[in-house]
C-alpha positions in Angstrom: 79.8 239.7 115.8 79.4 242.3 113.3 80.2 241.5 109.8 82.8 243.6 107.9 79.8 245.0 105.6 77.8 246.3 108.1 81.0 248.0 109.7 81.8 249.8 106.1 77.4 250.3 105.8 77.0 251.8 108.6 80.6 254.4 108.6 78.7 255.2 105.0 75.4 255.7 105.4 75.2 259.4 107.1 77.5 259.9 104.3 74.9 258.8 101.6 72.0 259.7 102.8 74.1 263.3 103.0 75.1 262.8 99.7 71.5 262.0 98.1 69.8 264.5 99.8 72.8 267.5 98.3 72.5 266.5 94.8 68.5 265.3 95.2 67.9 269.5 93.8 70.1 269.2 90.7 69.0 265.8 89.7 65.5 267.1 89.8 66.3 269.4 87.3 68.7 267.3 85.0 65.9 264.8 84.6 63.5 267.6 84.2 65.7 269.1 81.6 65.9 265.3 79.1 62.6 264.5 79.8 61.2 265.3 76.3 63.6 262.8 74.8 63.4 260.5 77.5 63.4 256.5 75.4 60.9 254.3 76.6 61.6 250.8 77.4 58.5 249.3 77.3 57.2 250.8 74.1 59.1 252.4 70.8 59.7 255.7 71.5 59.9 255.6 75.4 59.7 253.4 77.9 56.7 252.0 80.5 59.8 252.9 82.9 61.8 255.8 82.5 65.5 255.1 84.6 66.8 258.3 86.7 70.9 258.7 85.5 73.4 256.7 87.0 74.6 260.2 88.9 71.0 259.5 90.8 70.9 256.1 91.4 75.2 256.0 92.5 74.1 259.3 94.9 71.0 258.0 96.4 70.0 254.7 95.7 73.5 253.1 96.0 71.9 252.4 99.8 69.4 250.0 98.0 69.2 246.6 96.2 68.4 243.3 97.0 69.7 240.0 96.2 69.7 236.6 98.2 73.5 236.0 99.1 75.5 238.1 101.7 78.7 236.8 99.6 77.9 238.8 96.5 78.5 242.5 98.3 82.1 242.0 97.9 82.0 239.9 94.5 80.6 243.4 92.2 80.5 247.1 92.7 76.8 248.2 93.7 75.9 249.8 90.2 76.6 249.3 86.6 76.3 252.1 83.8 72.4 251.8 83.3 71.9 251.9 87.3 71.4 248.4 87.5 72.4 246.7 90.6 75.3 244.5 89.3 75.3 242.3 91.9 71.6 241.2 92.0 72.3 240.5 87.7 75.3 238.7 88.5 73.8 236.8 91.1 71.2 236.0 89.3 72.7 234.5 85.5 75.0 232.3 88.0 71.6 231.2 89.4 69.9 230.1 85.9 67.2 233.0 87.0 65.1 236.1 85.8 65.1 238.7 87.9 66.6 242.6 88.6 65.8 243.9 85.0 66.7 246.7 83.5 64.0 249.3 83.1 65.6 251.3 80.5 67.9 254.3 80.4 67.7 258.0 79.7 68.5 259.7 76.6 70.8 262.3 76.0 73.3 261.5 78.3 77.2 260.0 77.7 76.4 256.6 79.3 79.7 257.1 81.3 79.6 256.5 85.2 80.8 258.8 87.9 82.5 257.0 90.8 80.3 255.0 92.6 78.7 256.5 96.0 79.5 253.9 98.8 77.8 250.8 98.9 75.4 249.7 101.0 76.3 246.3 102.8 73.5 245.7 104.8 70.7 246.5 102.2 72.5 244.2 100.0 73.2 240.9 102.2 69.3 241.4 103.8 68.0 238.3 101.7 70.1 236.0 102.2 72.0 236.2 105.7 72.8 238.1 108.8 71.4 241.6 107.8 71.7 243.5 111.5 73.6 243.2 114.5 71.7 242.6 117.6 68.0 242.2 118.4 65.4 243.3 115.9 63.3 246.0 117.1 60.5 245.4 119.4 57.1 245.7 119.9 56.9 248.4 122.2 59.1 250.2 120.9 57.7 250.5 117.1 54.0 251.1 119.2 55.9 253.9 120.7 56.6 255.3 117.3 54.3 254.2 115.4 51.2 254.6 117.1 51.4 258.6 117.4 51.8 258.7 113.7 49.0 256.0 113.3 46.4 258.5 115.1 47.5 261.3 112.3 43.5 262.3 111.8 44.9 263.2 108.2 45.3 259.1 107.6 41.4 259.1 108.1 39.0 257.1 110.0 40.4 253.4 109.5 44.1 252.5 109.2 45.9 249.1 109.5 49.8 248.2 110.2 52.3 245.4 110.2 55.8 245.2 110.5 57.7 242.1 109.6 61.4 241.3 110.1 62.3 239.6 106.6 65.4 237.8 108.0 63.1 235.5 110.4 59.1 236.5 108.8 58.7 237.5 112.3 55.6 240.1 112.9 57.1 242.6 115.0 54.1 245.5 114.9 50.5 245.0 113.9 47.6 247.2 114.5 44.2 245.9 113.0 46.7 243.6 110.5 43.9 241.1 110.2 41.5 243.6 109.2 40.9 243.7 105.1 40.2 246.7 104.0 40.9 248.3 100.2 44.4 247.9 99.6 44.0 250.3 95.6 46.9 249.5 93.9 48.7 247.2 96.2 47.1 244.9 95.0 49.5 244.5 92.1 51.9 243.1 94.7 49.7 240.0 95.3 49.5 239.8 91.4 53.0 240.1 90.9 54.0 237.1 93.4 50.8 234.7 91.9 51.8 235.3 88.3 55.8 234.8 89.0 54.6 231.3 91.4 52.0 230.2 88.4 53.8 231.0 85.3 57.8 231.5 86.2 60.1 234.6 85.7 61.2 233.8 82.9 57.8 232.6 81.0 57.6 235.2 77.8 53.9 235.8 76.4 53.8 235.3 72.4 52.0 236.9 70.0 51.9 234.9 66.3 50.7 234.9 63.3 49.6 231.8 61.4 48.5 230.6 58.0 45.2 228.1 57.4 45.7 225.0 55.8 45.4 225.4 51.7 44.3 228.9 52.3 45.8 232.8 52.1 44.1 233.2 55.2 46.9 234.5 57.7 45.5 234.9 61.2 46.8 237.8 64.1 47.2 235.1 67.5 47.2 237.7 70.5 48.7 236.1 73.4 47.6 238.6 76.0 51.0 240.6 75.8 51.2 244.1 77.1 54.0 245.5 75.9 53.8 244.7 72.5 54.0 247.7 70.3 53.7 249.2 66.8 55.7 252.1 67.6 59.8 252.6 66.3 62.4 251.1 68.6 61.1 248.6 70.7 63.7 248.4 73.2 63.4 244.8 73.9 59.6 244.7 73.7 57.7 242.2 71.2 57.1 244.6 68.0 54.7 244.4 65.7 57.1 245.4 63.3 59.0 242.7 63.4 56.1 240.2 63.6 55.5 241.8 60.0 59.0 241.8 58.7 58.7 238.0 59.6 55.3 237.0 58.6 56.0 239.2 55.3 58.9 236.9 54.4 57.4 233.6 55.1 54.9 234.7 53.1 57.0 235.3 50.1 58.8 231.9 50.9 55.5 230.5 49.9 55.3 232.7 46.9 52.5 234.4 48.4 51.8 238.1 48.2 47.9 238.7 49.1 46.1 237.1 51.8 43.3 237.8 54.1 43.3 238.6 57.6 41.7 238.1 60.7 43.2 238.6 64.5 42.2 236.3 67.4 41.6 237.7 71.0 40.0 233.9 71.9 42.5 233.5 75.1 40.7 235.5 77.8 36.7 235.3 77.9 34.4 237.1 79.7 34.2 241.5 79.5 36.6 243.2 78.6 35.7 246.2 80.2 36.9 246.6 83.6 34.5 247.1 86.2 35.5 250.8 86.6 33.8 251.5 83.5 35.0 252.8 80.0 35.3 256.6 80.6 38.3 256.3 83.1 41.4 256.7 81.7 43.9 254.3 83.8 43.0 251.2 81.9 42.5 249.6 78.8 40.0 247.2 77.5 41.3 243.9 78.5 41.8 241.7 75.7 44.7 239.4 74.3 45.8 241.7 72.1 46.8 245.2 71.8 49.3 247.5 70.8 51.0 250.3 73.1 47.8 249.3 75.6 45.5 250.9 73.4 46.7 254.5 74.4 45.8 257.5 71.6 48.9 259.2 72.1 52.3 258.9 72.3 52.9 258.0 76.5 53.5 254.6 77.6 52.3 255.0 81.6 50.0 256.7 83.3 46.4 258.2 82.6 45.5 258.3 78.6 42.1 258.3 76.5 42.2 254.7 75.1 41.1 253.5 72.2 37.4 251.6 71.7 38.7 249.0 70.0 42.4 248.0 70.8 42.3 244.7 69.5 40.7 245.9 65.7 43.4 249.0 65.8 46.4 246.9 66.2 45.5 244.3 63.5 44.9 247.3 61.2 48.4 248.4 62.2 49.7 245.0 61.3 47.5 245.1 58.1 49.4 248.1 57.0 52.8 247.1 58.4 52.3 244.0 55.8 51.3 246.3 53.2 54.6 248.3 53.4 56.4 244.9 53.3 54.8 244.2 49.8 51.8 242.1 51.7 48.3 243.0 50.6 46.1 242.2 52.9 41.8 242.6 53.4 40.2 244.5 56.0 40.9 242.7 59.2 38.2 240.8 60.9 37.6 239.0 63.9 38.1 235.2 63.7 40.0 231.9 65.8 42.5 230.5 64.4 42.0 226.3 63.8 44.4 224.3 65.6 46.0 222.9 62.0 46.6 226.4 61.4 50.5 227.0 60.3 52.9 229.0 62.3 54.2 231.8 59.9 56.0 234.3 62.6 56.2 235.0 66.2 57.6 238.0 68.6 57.8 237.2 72.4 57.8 239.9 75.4 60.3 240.4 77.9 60.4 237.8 80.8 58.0 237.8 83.3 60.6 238.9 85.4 60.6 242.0 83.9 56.8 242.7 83.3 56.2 242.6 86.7 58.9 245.2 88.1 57.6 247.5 85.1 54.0 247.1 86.7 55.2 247.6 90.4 57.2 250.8 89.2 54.4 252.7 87.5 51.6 251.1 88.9 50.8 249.9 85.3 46.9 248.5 85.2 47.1 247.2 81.9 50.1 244.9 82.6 48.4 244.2 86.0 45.1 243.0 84.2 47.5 241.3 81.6 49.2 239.5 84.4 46.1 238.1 86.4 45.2 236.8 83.2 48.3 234.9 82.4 48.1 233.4 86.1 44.8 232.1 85.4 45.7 231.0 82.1 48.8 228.9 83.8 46.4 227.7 86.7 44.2 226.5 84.4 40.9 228.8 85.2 38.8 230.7 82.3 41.1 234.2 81.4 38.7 236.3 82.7 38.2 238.9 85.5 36.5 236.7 87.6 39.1 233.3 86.7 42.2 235.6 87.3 41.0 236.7 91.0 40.2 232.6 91.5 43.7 232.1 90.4 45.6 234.6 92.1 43.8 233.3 95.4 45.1 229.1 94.4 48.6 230.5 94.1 48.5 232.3 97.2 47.3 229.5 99.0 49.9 227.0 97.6 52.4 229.5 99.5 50.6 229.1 102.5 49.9 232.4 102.5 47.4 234.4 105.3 44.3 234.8 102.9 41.7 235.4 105.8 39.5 238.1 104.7 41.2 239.0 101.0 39.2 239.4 98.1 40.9 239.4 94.4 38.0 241.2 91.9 40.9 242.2 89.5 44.8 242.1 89.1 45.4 246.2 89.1 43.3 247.4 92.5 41.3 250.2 91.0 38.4 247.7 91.7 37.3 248.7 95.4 35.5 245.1 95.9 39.3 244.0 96.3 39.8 243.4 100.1 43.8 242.9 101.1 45.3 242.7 104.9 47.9 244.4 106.5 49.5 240.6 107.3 48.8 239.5 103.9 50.9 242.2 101.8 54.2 242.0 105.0 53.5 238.3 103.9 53.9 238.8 100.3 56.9 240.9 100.8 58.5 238.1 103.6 57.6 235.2 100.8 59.3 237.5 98.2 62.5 237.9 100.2 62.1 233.9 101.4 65.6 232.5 99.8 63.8 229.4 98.9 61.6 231.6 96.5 64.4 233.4 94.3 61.8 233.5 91.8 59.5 236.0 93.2 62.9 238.2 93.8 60.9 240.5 91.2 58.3 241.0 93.1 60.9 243.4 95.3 63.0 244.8 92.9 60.6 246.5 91.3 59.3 248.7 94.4 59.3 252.3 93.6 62.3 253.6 95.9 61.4 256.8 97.2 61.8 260.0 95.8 63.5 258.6 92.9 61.5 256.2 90.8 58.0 255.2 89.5 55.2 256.2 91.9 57.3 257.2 94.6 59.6 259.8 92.6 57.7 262.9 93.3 57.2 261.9 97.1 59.3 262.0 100.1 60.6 265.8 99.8 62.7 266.5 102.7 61.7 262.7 104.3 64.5 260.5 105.8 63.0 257.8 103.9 64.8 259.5 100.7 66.0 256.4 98.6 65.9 254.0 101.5 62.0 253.4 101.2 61.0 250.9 98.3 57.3 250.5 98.0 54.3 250.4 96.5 51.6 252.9 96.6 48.1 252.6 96.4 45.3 255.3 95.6 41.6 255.6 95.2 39.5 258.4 96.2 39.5 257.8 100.2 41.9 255.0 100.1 45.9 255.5 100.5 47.7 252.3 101.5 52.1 251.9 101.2 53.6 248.5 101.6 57.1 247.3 101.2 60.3 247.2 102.7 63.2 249.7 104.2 66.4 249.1 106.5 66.7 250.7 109.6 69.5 252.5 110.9 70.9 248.9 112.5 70.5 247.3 109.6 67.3 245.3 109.7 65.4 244.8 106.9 61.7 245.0 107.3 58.7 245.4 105.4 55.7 246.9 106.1 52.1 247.7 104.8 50.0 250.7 106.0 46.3 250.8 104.5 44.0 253.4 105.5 40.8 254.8 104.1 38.1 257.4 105.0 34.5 258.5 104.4 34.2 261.4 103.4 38.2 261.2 102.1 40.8 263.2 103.2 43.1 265.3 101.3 45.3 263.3 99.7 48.8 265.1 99.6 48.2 265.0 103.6 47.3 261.5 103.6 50.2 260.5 101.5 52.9 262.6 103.5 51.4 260.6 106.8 52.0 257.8 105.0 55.4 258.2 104.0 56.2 259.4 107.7 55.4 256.1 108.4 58.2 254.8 106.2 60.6 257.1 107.3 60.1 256.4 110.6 60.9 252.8 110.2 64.1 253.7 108.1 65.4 256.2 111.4 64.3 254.0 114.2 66.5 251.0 115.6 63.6 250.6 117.8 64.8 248.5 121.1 
């Protein structure tokens, strides 16, 4: 029997996907046109995710979302006025959980909705229920599509598959899935789902200040948060400004207006410098405490030249913040705060929750690293490269996940000693959409959807897959890997991971479009 949604999904989806791809041009250019004023959520003045309109997402990704119950299609509309998907937030306050943030908005426009494009049942009810009518597709005949695209030379000279039906966790296409190979920035999937199963969605990283015992000696507590920043405007981020407009007037509650200071980065151990070394420019030092993630100009994702010293340069922002607050303050030094130390003032980050979509949507490093940490600081292992890739591995394995083969160096991928599995990352996913786990929901939310957000926004031109593809990307010089999920055109829900790699590489723009053909494929192709 065929469920009233998927009768009204699939009478609407030609007229979507015709819809998304008409208006696809002029959205291009109206985002173009605001992105110099674009607000960033994740920082002051814009965002670690920038949101397309709600023109983009009611157009094209109106045929996305995911929650966990098939009821909730008809209880909201598919999109509220900051493109959120309404019925994933509603679902989720009712459930007492974290999950489906909001990234942000753009700038510049009225904040008014246009008529919702139609909404997309059978995407919505996939976590939770019936998603398809019928058999899921089979074996032979994803080989039979698959495969041809599979033997693409551009993909290079090693390439694993799986495809997994996320309303049973049945494998229903594998080729070398057992085989680890690099899996770049994929990885931040496996880090998403072991910091969200060790700490909770809704855990909130701290950053304090506190005053010693029969002292003036206020100390800077990083707590290994991200997103904090210095800059105007937080947008919901922990801000350094506010940490000194509270610290500043407990400090005059005490009649106090000089102290010393010192900042404490004692939480994670070991380097700080990833092993990629110091001169690339997609990752911070690692340390429990930065501001903006260390970057010397004014972006908040992305490549940037880093500061040296992230952890001194934010407690001399803080030193000066105090100052303008009528605080003076010494030249900040290094020191641990004692554990009769006084809480003065504290600024928490966003949930969880919402760190790890931001991560999966830019392919952020520095809150990967930042979130590997946090999982080994919850699991109990030292907070250190090494202790966060022993930590992601025990949650894994308390999920019963496939971890034959996989290797965890850091939480971001740009280490090429990681090692991940076709089966591992569908498994991720499949654990993801699991209704018994609505607390790794972010893990799937966060997906770049193609040709519209985060990694995926400049891809898919003229690709079916257009806004029915969410996944992650991964890239390293001779590595290209793509996992996540799509829904076929009978309304099967399925993710799927594709990791390739070559010696001497290909050309990336080739490898990527083979990659994406992939996706496509899956999103065309009922497959019996």
């Amino acid at each position: 029997m065929v469920v009233p949604e998927l009768k009204a999904w699939r009478a609407a989806r030609p007229h979507v996907v015709r819809v998304a791809r008409s208006v696809r041009p002029q959205l291009v250019r109206a985002v173009e046109a605001v992105k110099p004023p674009l607000v960033r959520a994740a920082g002051a003045v814009k965002p670690l995710v920038t949101q397309p309109s709600t023109v983009q997402f009611t157009a094209g990704a109106a045929t996305l979302g995911l929650v966990v119950a098939a009821t909730v299609v008809t209880a909201a509309g598919p999109w509220d006025s900051t493109g959120q998907r309404t019925a994933e937030r509603d679902w989720a306050a009712s459930q007492g959980r974290a999950g489906g943030a909001d990234h942000g908005h753009v700038s510049g426009t009225s904040g008014k909705a246009p008529a919702p494009a139609p909404s997309a049942a059978s995407v919505l009810t996939g976590l939770g229920g019936s998603v398809g009518a019928g058999p899921s597709p089979t074996e032979k005949a994803l080989a039979d599509v698959l495969g041809p695209l599979l033997d693409n030379a551009a993909l290079g000279t090693e390439r694993t598959a799986a495809v997994v039906d996320l309303a049973t966790g049945k494998r229903l296409y594998g080729k070398g899935a057992g085989d680890a190979l690099s899996p770049a920035s994929t990885t931040k999937i496996a880090t998403a789902v072991a910091a969200l199963t060790a700490a909770g969605a809704d855990h909130r990283i701290a950053t304090r200040t506190v005053l010693e015992p029969d002292s003036e000696k206020v100390v800077l507590v990083g707590g290994g948060d991200p997103t904090l920043t210095a800059r105007k405007g937080a947008e919901g981020n922990a801000s350094l400004r506010t940490l000194a407009d509270e610290t500043a007037r407990a400090l005059k509650d005490r009649k106090t207006d000089e102290v010393t200071l010192s900042y404490d980065t004692s939480l994670y151990e070991g380097p700080d410098v990833h092993p990629i070394g110091l001169d690339n420019t997609n990752v911070a030092r690692v340390t429990a405490l930065m501001a903006d993630e260390g970057r010397l100009d004014d972006t908040s994702s992305g490549t940037a030249k880093r500061t040296e010293q992230p952890a001194a340069d934010a407690a001399r922002k803080f030193a000066d913040l105090l100052k303008d607050r009528g605080i003076k303050t010494s030249d900040p030094v290094p020191a641990e705060a004692t554990d009769r130390a006084k809480a003065l003032a504290t600024v928490k980050s966003p949930p969880l929750s919402a760190l790890v979509e931001r991560m999966l949507t830019n392919s952020d490093n520095d809150i990967a690293e930042a979130l590997a940490r946090q999982t080994a600081v919850a699991a109990g292992e030292p907070a250190s490269f090494k202790g966060g890739g022993t930590a992601i591995r025990k949650q894994l394995k308390k999920l019963g996940l496939p971890l034959k083969g996989a290797e965890f160096a850091d939480g971001s991928g740009l280490d090429r000693a990681d090692k991940l599995t076709a089966d591992l990352l569908t498994a991720l996913l499949a654990k993801a959409a699991d209704p018994a786990h609505p607390e790794l929901r972010p893990a799937l939310t966060g997906l770049p959807v193609a040709g519209f957000t985060g990694t995926l926004s400049g891809r898919y031109a003229g690709q079916p897959g257009t806004g029915l593809v969410r996944a992650k990307t991964g890239t390293l010089t001779g590595v290209h890997t793509l996992a996540g999920t799509v829904v076929d055109t009978d309304g099967h829900l399925l993710a799927f991971a594709f990791l390739t790699a070559s010696d001497p590489p290909t050309e990336p723009t080739a490898t990527q479009k083979g990659l994406d053909a992939l996706a496509s494929t899956l999103a065309t192709c009922g497959c019996k």
